[in-house]
N, C-alpha and C positions, 0 to 999 in steps of 0.2 A: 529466497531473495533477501538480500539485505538493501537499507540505502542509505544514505548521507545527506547529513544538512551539516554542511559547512565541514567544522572537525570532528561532529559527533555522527559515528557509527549509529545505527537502528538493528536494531537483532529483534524476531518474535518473544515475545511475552517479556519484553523489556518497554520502558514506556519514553515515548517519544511526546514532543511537541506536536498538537496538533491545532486546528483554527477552524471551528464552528462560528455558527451566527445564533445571537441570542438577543432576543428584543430589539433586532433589528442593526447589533453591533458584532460586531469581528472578537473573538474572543480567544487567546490559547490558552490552551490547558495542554501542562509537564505531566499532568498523573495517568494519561491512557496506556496502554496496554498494547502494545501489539498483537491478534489475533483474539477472534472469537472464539467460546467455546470447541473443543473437540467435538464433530456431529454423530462420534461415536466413539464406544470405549477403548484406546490403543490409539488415536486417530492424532496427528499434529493439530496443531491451534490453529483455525480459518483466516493467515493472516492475508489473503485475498480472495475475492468471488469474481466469477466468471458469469457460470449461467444463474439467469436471474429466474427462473422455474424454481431450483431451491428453495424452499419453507424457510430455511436457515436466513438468508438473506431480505430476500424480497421484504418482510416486515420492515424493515430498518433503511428502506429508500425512502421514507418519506421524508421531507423539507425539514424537518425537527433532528432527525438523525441525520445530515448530510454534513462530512466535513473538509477539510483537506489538509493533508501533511506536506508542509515544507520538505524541500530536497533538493540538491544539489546534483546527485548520480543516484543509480541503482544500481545493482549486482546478481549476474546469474551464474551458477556452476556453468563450465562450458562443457557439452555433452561429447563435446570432441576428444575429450582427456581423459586421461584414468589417472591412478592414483601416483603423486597429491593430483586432488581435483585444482583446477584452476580457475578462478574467479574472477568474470569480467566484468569490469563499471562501465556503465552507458552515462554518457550527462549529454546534454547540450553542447549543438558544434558552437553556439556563441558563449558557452560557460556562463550561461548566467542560472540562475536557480528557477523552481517551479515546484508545482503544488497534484501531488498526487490526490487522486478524487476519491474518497473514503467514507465510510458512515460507520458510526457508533452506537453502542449498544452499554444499558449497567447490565452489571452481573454479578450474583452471590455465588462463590463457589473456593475451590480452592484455586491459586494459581503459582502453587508452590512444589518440592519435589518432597520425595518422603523423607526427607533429611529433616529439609526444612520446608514445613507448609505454610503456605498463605491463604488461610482462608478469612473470605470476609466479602465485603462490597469492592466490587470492581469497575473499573471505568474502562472497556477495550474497543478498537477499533480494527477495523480492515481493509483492505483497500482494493479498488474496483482493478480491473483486467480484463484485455483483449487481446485479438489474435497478435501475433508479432510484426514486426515492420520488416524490409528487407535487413536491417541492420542487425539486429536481435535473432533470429529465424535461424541465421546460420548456427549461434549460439546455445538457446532456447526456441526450440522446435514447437511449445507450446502456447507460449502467451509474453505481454509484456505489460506493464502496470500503464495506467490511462494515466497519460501526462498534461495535465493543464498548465499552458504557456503565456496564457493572455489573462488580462485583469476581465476581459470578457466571458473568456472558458471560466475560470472558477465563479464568477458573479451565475451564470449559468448552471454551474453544477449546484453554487450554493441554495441558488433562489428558486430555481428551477418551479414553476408550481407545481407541477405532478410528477411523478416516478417518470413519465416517459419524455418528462423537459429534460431530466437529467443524463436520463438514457442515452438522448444522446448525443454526448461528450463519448463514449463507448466506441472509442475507435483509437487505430493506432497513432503516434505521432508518425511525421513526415519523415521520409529516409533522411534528407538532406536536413533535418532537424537534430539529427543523435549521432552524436560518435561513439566507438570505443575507446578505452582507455590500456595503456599495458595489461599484461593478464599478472594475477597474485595468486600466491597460494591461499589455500582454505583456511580459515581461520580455525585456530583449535580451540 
């Protein structure tokens, strides 16, 4: 998945804008990370959870670690194509932007290639997922990122007082909420 806030692309283990609460105030931070550690060795970076049974996850739902990333669209390979794969943006049938529901975690580690490593303290996030809507389903068979639309849903996701206030937000957006956009090829 990729997604968009505004004219800037998000690709995993690239760091995006994100907007936690701290001391009771709205705060962004540019230096997170897209995705959690690999939960095993070979594995891509966690840059969304699903089931919340994972070890990996569940730690990091509590109200301390909840955040939300600004977006405009998001992007899945479309499973109907083969090669060039093609890539479809979902946004908002009113174009306006929203706030994907994520939590954050630090982490020492590397997050670099063998070329060039990066090791050191990290700041990454990932962002929560549900089953698909009718819109996305045809596209992505498996899930589609939890889309907070209202100044309510993310007051909710943010403030939420327990794991299971935030929970649930954990459902898809409305059909008649998302469109597609032309399809593009894969980015190299």
């Amino acid at each position: 998945m990729r997604a968009r806030n505004d004219s800037l692309d998000v690709y995993p283990n690239r760091p995006a804008p994100v907007v936690l609460e701290k001391d009771g105030q709205r705060v962004v931070r540019q230096d997170m990370l897209w995705g959690f550690p690999p939960f095993r060795q070979g594995a891509g970076y966690g840059t969304n959870f699903r089931s919340l049974k994972n070890h990996l996850w569940r730690p990091w739902l509590d109200r301390e670690h909840r955040c939300v990333v600004p977006a405009s669209a998001f992007s899945e390979p479309d499973r109907n194509t083969s090669k060039p794969v093609l890539w479809r943006w979902f946004e908002r049938a009113d174009k306006q932007p929203f706030f994907f529901a994520g939590i954050w975690r630090p982490w020492i580690g590397d997050r670099g290639t063998k070329k060039a490593p990066n090791f050191g303290d990290h700041t990454l996030f990932s962002i929560m997922t549900t089953e698909p809507n009718a819109i996305v389903e045809p596209i992505h068979e498996k899930a589609m990122p939890v889309m907070l639309m209202t100044t309510e849903d993310v007051d909710q996701w943010l403030r939420g007082v327990s794991a299971d206030d935030a929970l649930k937000m954990q459902k898809p957006a409305p059909d008649d909420a998302i469109v597609v956009r032309p399809a593009e090829k894969k980015a190299a």
